[in-house]
C-alpha positions in Angstrom: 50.0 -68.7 -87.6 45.9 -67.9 -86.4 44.8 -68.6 -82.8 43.3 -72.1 -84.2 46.8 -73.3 -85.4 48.6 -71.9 -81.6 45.5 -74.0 -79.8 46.1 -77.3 -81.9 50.1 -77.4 -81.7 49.8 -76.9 -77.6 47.3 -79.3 -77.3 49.9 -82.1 -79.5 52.3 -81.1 -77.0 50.9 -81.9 -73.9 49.3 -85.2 -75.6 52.5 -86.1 -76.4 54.1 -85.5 -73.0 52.0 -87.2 -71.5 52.2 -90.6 -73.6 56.2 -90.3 -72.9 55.8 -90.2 -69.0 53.7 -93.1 -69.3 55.9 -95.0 -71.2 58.1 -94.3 -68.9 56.4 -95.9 -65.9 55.0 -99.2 -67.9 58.5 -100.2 -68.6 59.4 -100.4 -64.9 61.9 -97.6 -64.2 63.1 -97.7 -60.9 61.9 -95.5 -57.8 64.8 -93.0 -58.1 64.5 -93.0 -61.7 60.9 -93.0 -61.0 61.0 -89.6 -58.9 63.0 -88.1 -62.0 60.8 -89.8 -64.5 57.9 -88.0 -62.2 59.5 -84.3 -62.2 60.4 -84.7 -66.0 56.7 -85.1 -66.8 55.6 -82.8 -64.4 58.0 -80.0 -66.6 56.5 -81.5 -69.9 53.2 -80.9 -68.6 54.0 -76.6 -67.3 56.1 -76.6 -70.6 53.2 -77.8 -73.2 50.7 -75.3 -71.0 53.4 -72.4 -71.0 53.1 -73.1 -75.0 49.4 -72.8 -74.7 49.2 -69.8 -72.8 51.6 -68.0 -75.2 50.0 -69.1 -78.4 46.6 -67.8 -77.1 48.4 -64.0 -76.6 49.9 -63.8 -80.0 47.3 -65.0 -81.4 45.0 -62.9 -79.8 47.3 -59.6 -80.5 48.2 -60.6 -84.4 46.4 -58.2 -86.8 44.3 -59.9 -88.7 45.1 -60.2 -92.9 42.3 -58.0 -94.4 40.6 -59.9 -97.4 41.6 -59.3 -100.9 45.0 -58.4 -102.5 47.0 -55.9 -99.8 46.8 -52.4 -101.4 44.0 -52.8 -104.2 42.4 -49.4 -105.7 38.7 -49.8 -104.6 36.4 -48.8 -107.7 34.7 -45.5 -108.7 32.7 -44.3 -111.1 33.8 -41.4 -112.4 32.2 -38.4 -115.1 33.9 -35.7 -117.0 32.9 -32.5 -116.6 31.2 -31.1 -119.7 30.5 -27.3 -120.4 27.7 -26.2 -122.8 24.9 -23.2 -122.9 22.0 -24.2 -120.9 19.0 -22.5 -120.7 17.7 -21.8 -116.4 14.3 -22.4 -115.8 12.1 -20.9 -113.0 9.4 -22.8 -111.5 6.0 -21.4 -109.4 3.1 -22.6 -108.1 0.1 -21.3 -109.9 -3.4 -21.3 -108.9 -6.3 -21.9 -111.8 -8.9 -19.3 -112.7 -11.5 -18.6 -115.3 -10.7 -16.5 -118.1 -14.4 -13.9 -117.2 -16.0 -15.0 -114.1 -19.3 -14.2 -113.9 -22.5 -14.2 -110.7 -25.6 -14.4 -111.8 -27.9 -12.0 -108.6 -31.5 -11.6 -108.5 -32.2 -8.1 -109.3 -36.0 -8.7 -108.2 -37.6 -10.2 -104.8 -39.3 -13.3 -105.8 -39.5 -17.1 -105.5 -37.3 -19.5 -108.1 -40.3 -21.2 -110.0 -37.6 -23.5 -111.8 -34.5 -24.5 -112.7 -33.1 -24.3 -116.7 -29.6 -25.6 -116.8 -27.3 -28.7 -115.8 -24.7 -27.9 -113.0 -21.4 -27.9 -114.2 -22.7 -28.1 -118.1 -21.2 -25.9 -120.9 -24.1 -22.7 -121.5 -24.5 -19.9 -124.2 -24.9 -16.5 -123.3 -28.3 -15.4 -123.0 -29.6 -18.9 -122.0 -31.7 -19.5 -119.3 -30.6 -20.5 -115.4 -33.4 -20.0 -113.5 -36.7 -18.3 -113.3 -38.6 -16.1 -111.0 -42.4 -16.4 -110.4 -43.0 -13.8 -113.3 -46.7 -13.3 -112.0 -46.5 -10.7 -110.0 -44.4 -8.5 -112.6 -46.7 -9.4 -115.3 -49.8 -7.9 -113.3 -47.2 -4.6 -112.3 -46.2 -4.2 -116.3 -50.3 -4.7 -117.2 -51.4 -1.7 -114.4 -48.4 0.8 -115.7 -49.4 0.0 -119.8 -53.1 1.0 -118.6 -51.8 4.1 -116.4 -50.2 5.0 -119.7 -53.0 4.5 -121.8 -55.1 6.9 -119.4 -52.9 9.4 -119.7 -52.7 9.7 -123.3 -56.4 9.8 -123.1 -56.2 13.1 -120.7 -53.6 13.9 -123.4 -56.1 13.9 -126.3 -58.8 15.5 -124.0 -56.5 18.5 -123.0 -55.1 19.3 -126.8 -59.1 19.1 -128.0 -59.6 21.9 -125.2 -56.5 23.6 -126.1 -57.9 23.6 -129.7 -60.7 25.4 -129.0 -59.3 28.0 -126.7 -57.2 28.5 -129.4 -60.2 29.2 -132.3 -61.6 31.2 -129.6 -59.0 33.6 -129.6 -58.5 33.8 -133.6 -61.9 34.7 -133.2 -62.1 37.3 -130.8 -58.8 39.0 -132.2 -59.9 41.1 -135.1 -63.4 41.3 -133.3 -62.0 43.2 -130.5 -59.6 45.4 -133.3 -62.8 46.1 -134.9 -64.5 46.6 -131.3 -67.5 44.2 -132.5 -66.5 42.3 -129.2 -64.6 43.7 -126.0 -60.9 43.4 -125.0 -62.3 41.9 -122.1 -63.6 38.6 -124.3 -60.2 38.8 -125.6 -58.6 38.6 -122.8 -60.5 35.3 -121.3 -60.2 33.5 -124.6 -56.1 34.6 -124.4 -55.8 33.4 -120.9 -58.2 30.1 -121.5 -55.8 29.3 -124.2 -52.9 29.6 -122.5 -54.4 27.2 -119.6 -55.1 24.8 -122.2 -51.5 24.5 -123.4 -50.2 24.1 -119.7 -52.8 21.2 -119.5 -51.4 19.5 -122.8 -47.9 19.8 -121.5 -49.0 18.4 -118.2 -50.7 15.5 -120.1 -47.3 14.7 -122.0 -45.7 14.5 -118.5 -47.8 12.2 -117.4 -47.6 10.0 -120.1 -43.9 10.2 -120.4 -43.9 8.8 -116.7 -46.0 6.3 -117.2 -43.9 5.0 -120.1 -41.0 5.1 -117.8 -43.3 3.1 -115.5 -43.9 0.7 -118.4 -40.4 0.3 -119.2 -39.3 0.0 -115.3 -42.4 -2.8 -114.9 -41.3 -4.6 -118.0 -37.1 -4.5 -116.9 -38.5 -5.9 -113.6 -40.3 -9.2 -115.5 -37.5 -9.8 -117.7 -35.4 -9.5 -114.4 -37.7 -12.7 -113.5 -35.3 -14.6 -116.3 -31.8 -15.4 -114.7 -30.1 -15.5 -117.8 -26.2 -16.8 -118.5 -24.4 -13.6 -118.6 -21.4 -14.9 -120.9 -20.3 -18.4 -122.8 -19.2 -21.0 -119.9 -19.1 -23.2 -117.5 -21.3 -22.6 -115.1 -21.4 -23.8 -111.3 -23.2 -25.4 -108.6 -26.8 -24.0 -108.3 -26.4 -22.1 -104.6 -30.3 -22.1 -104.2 -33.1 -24.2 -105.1 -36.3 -24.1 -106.8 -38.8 -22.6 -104.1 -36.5 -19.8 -102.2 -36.8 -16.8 -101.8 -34.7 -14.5 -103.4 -33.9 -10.6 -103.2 -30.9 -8.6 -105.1 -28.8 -8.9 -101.7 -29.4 -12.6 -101.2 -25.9 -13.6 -103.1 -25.4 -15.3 -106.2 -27.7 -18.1 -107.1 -24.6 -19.7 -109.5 -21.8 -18.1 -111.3 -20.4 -19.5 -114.9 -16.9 -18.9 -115.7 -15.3 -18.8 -119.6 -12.2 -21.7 -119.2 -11.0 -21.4 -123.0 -8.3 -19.9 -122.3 -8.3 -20.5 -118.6 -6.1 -18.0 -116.7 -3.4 -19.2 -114.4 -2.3 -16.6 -111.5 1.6 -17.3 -110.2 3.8 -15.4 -107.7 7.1 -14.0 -108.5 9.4 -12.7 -106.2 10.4 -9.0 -106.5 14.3 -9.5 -107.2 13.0 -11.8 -110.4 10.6 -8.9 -111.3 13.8 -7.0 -111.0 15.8 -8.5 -112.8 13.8 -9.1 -115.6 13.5 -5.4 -116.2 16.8 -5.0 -116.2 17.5 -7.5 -119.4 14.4 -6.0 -121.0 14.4 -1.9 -120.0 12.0 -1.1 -122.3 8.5 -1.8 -122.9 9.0 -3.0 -126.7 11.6 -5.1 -125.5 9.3 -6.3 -122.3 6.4 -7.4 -124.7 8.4 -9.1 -127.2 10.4 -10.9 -124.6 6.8 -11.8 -122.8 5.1 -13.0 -126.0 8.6 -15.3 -126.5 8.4 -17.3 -123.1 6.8 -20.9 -123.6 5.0 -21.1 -120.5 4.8 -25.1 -119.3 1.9 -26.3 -116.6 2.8 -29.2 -114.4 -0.8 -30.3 -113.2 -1.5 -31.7 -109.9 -0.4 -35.6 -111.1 2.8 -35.2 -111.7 1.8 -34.6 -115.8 3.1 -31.9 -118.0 0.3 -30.5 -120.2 0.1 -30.7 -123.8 -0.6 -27.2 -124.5 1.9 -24.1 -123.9 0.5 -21.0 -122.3 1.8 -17.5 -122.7 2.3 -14.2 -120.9 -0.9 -12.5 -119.8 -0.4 -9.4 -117.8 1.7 -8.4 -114.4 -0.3 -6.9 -111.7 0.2 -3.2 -111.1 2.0 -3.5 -107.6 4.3 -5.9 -105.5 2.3 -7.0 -102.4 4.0 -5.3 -99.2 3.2 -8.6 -97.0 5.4 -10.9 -99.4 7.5 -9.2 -101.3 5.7 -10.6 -104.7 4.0 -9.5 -107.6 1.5 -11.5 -109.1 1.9 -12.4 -112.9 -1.1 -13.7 -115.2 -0.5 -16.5 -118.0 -2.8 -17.5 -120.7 -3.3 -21.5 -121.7 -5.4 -22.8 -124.1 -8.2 -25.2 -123.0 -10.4 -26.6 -126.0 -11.6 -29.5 -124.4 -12.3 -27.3 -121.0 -10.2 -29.9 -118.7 -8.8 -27.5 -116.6 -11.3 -25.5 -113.9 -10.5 -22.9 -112.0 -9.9 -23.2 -108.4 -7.2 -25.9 -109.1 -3.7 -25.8 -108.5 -0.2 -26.5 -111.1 3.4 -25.2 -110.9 4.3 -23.2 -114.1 8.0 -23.8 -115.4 9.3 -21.5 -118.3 13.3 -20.9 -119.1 14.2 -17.2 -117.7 17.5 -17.4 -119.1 20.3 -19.2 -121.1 23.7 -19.7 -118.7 26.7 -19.2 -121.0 29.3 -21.9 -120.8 28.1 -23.5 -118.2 30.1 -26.5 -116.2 27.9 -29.3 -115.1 28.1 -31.9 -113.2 25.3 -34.7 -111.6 24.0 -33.8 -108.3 25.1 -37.0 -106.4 28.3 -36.0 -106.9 28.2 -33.2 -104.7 28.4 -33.4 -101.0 27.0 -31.1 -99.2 28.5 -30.4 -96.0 27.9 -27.8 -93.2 26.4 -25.7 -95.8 29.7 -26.0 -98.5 29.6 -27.9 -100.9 32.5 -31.0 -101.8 33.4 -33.0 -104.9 36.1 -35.8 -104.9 37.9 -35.3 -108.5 39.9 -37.8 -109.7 43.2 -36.4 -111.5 45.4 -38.1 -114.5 47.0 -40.4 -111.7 44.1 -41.9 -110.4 44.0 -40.0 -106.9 41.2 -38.5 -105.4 41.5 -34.5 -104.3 38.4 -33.5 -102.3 37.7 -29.8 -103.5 35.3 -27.5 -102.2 32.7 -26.0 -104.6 30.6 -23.0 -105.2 27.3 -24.0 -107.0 24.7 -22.6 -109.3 21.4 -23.3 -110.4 20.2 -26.6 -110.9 19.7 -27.9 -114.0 17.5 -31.1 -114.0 19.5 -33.8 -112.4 23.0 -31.6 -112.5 24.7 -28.7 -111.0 25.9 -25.9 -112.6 29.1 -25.2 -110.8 30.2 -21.6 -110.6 33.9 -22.1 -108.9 36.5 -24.8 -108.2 36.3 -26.7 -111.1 37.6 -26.9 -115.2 36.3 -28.6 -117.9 37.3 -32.0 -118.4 38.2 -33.2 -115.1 37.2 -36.3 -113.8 34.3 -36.2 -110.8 33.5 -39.9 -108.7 30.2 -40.0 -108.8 29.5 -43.8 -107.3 31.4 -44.5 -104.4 32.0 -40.8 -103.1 31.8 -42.7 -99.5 34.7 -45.0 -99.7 37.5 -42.3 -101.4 40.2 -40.2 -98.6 42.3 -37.5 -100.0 45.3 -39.2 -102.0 43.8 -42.5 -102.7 44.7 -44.1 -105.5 41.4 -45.8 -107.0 40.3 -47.3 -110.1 38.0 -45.1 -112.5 35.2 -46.4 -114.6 32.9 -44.4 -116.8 29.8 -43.4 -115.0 26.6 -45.9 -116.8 24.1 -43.1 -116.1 21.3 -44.4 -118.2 21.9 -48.1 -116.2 21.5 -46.1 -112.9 18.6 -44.5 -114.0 16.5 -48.1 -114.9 
């Protein structure tokens, strides 16, 4: 009986004392009788409140009845554990980059007459960025050509007297054998010959520098045209038309080749590590590289379409993190992808053999151990503590403490003790999941 049903029954009680003592007194008892008549009403009334009193206390210490049927097994949801070969993937963040990147300098001092290109267009190699007032180069290439054309003229000049220093001493020769003419004439047409050959060789020194000078003069005006170095993309024009540029004035743009772009990612020396130890060799290295099926993650969330492969790793492990920096390859026809942008690069390292999975909400992790409730052919729950693996999408790959087949809660992990006794259901993962 609740506290409502004690708190009704007094309240009868002392109504109904009270109606008796005043029956009592309308019926005329006498004044004796009326003085006991008085004192019985007087104990009705401390009885019923005595009643009162007492219901309120046991009502007020009763347990109260708990809702539902005493005993029931609350419901779980339980999986089995499954064991199969799954392949463990690693996972980096990768930073974007242009397969060639290329600065286009000013090798001259000059002012940029114009532009020739579209910022962030495709271009070919050889085509025109941006010009140089050519004027000044043009005049330099016209004075060197006519320097040179003078000294082919001193040229001619000097073999013409080298010529005839040269009859000069045929002539004199078997004059002077003969003694028609003296050894003396001899002699000066000899030496005058000689003279005229050191002026011919002097001429042909001249000219070759001033055909240097030509060739300097005419590298200088094609310097004027700031060509595209290779096939790509090219940037952001860092000056404009009317500035003054020198060869240490930086790069006026740069154009990078995207198809393939290269992607730059960080591993950490224990992986490099332990990569080398599955593959010791270097034919088993490159076959193994050229198998892995690179996958980009883009900045969005989005998985793109196209696989990439292994590029190179870089020659050392950087002393201030412990990493070595590895180079991927991805195709990029529709040039999409830019360098300076950012992705995480997933590939499977490795296949786990026999593997025992289960979903990561059912683990608990507590204090830094990890807890499943399993659920064994009685229907009671054992808490056990775990050692876990790698992850593997949504599940663990548990190393210790479980077998294959048992039973794992995975909804209602909360409301199981050690030694209940609940009711099992089969997980609906894919009804979770909507």
């Amino acid at each position: 009986m609740g506290l409502r049903s004690w708190t009704i029954l007094s309240a009868d009680a002392v109504q109904r004392a009270g109606d008796l003592a005043f029956l009592f007194y309308r019926q005329g008892a006498l004044p004796g009788e009326k003085m006991n008549m008085l004192s019985k009403y007087k104990l009705w009334i401390g009885g019923a409140l005595c009643l009162v009193v007492i219901g309120l206390i046991v009502g007020s210490t009763r347990p109260k009845r708990v809702s539902g049927a005493p005993g029931a097994s609350p419901d779980v949801e339980v999986v089995q554990i499954e064991q199969k070969d799954v392949p463990i993937f690693g996972e980096w963040i990768g930073t974007l980059d242009g397969f060639t990147n290329a600065d286009v300098r000013a090798q001259v001092t000059g002012y940029l007459q114009r532009q020739g290109y579209q910022e962030g267009a495709y271009v070919r190699k050889g085509q025109l960025l941006f010009e140089i007032d050519p004027r000044p180069f043009q005049a330099a290439l016209d004075q060197a050509e006519g320097q040179l054309a003078q000294a082919k003229a001193v040229l001619a000049n000097a073999q013409a007297v080298q010529g005839r220093t040269e009859l000069d001493v045929n002539r004199y020769t078997p004059l002077a054998k003969e003694q028609a003419a003296s050894q003396q004439d001899l002699d000066n047409a000899i030496q005058n010959n000689m003279a005229a050959k050191a002026t011919v060789a002097t001429a042909n020194a001249q000219i070759r520098t001033a055909e240097a000078a030509v060739e300097t003069a005419r590298i200088n005006l094609n310097f004027t045209r700031l060509i595209a170095p290779i096939d790509g993309i090219a940037g952001q024009a860092q000056l404009q038309v009317g500035a003054l540029v020198n060869p240490s004035s930086g790069a006026v743009t740069s154009v990078s080749t995207v198809d393939p772009i290269k992607v730059y990612f960080t591993v950490s020396e224990r992986e490099y590590l332990d990569w080398n130890k599955r593959f010791p060799t270097e034919t088993t290295r490159q076959a193994a590289g050229k198998s892995l099926h690179l996958e980009l993650i883009l900045a969005d969330g989005s998985s793109y379409p196209r696989e990439g492969t292994f590029y190179f790793a870089d020659r050392q492990v950087n002393q201030s993190t412990g990493a070595i920096r590895i180079a991927a390859l991805f195709p990029n026809p529709g040039n999409i992808l830019r360098p300076g942008g950012y992705g995480r690069v997933r590939t499977a390292v490795r296949v786990q053999k026999g593997a025992l999975l289960v979903p990561q909400r059912a683990v608990l992790e507590l204090q830094g151990s990890y807890q499943v409730a399993v659920v064994d052919g009685e229907n009671k729950v054992s808490v056990r503590t775990v050692q876990v693996g790698d992850r593997v999408g949504t599940q663990w790959i548990v190393a210790e403490g479980l077998k294959q087949g048992e039973r794992v809660v995975v909804e209602g992990v909360q409301k199981v003790r050690p030694g209940m006794q609940v009711n099992p259901k089969p997980f609906a993962a894919e009804t979770k999941e909507r």
